[in-house]
C-alpha positions as CSV (number, residue, x, y, z in Angstrom):
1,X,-7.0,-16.3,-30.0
2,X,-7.7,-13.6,-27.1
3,X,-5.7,-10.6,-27.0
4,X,-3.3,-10.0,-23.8
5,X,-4.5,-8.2,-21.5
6,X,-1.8,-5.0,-20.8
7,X,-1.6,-2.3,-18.4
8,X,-3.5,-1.3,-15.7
9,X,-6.1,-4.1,-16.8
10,X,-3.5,-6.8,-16.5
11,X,-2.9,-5.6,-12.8
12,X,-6.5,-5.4,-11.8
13,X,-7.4,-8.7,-13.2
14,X,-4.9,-10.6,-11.3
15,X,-5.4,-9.0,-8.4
16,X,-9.1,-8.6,-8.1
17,X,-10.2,-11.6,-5.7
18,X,-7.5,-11.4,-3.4
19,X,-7.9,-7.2,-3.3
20,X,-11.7,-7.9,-2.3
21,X,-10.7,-10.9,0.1
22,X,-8.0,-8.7,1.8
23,X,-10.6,-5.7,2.2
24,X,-13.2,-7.5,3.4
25,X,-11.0,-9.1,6.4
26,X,-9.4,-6.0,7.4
27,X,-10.5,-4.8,11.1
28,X,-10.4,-1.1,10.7
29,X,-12.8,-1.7,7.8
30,X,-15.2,-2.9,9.8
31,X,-18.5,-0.6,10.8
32,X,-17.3,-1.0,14.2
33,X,-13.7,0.4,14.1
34,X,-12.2,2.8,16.4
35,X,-9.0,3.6,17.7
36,X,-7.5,0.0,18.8
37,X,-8.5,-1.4,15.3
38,X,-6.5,2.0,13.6
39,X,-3.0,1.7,15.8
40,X,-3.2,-2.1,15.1
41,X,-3.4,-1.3,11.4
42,X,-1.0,1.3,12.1
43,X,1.4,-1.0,13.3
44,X,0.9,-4.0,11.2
45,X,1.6,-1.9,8.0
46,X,4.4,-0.4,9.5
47,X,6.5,-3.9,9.9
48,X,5.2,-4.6,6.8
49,X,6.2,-1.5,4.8
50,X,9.1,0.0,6.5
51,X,11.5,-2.6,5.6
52,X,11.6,-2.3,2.1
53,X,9.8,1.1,1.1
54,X,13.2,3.1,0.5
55,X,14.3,0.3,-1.7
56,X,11.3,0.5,-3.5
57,X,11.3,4.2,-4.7
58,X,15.1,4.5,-4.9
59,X,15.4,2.1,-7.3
60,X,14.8,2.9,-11.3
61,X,11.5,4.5,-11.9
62,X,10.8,6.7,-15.2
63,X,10.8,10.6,-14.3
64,X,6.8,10.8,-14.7
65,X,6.3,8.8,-11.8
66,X,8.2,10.9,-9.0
67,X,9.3,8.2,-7.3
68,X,10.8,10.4,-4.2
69,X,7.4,12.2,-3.9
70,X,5.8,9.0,-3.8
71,X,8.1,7.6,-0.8
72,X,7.5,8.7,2.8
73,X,4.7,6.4,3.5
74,X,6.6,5.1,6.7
75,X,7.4,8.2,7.7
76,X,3.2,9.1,7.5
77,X,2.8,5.4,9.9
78,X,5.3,6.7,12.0
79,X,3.7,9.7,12.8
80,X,0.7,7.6,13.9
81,X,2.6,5.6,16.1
82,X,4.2,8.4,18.2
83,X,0.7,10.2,18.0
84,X,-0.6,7.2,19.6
85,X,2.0,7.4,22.5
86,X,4.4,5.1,21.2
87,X,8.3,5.7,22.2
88,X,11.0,4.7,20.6
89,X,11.3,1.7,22.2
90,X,8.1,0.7,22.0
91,X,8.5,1.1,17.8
92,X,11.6,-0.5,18.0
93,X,9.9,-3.3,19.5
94,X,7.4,-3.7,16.8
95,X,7.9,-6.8,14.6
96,X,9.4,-5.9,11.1
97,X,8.4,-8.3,8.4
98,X,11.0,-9.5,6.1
99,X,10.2,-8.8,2.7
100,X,10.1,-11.6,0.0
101,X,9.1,-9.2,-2.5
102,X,10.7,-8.4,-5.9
103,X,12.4,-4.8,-6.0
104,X,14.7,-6.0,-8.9
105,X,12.6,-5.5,-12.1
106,X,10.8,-2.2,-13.0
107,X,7.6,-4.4,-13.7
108,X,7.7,-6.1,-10.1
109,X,7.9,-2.8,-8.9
110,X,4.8,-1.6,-10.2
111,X,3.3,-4.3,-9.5
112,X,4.1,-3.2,-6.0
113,X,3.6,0.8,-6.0
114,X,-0.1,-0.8,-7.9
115,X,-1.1,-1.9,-4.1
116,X,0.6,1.0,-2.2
117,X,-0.4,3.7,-4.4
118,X,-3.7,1.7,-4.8
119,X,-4.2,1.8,-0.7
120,X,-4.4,5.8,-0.9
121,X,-7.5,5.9,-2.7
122,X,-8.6,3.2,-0.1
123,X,-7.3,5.3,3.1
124,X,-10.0,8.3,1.4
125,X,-12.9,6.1,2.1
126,X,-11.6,4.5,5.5
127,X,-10.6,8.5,6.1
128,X,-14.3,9.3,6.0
129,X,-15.7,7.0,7.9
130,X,-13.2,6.3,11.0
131,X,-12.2,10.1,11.2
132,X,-14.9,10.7,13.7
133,X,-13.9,7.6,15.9
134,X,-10.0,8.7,15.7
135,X,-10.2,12.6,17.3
136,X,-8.1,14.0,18.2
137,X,-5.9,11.3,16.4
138,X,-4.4,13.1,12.8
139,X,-4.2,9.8,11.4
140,X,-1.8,10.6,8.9
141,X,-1.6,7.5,7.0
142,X,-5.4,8.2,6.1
143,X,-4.8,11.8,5.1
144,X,-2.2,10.5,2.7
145,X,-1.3,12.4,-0.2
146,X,-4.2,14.6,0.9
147,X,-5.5,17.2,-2.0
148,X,-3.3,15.6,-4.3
149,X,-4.3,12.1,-4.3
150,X,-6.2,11.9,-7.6
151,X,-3.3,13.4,-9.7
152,X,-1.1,11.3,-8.2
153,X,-3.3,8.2,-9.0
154,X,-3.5,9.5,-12.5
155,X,0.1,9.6,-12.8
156,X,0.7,6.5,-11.3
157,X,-1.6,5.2,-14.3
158,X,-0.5,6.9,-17.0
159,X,3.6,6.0,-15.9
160,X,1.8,2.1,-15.7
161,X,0.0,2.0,-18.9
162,X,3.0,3.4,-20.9
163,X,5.7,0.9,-19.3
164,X,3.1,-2.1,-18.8
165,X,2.8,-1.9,-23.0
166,X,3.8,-5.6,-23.6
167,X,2.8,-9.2,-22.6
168,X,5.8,-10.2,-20.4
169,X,6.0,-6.8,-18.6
170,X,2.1,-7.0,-17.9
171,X,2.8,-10.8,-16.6
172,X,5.1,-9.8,-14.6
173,X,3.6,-6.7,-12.6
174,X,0.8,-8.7,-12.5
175,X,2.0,-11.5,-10.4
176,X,4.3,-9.1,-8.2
177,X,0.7,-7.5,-7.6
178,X,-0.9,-10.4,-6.5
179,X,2.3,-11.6,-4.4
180,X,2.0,-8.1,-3.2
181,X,-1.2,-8.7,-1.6
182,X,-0.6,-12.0,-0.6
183,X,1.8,-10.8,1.3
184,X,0.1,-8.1,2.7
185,X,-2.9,-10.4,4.0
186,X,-0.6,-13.0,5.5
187,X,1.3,-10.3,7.8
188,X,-2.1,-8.5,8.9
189,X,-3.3,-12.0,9.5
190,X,-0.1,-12.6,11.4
191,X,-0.4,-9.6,13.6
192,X,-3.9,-9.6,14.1
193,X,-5.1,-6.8,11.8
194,X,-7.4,-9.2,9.5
């Protein structure tokens, strides 16, 4: 009989093939990218995230995992968006996806935070790379947590490993992770970011 697989592990198991699939189709990954391929990114993950990302962090979250810290990622898009000359209006006018996602349960929700919090350690490496191509653009979304990006990944994994302790929870977060991304791909696919 094969011991569960708990935790962190649990999460990147389920969510390994559709995490690679999802990277690989992303425009602003690709060697190519500049500034179109940022502020569609920009503006796909906005209508994706902005609907539920207060929901999110205001619900339940142990102490260790400073939930309010943690949410402010729209705020970080919209910042892009008004540095890339967008209005109100023209923000407004952005399609907002509706979110299907489960923000009931502690363990859907890391589940979730596993692909946002996941993303920063992404935006790093896209940072590096598409930095050059985006001056004068901050990019803010990129910069992320900035300095504090590896302690916040480490806290994010040590909150997960300690709640994440038993088979069902592990189940759970795992397939909120993967329903995460699913979701994720099908709205950049839908705005023509992947």
């Amino acid at each position: 009989m094969n011991d569960p697989v708990l935790g962190l592990s649990s999460l990147r198991k389920a969510t390994q093939d559709i995490h690679a699939a999802f990277e690989s189709e992303l425009k602003v990954a690709m060697p190519a990218a500049g500034k179109q391929d940022y502020q569609k990114f920009v503006e796909a993950m906005w209508g994706w995230l902005s609907p539920f990302e207060n929901a999110l962090w205001q619900a339940e979250w142990p102490d260790e995992m400073q939930a309010a810290e943690r949410n402010g990622k729209s705020a970080w898009l919209l910042s892009d968006l008004r540095s890339a000359g967008l209005d109100d209006n023209d923000i407004a006018s952005i399609p907002l996806a509706h979110c299907e996602l489960d923000l009931q349960t502690p363990a859907s929700r890391y589940g979730i935070a596993y692909v946002l919090e996941g993303a920063q350690l992404g935006s790093q490496v896209l940072s590096k790379r598409l930095s050059p191509a985006l001056r004068p653009w901050p990019a803010r979304w990129l910069a992320g947590y900035g300095d504090d990006v590896a302690r916040n990944w480490r806290g994010f994994m040590q909150s997960a490993e300690a709640f994440l302790n038993n088979e069902q929870a592990s189940r759970i977060a795992a397939q909120s992770a993967r329903q995460t991304f699913a979701s994720l791909q099908a709205w950049f696919h839908l705005r023509g970011a992947a």
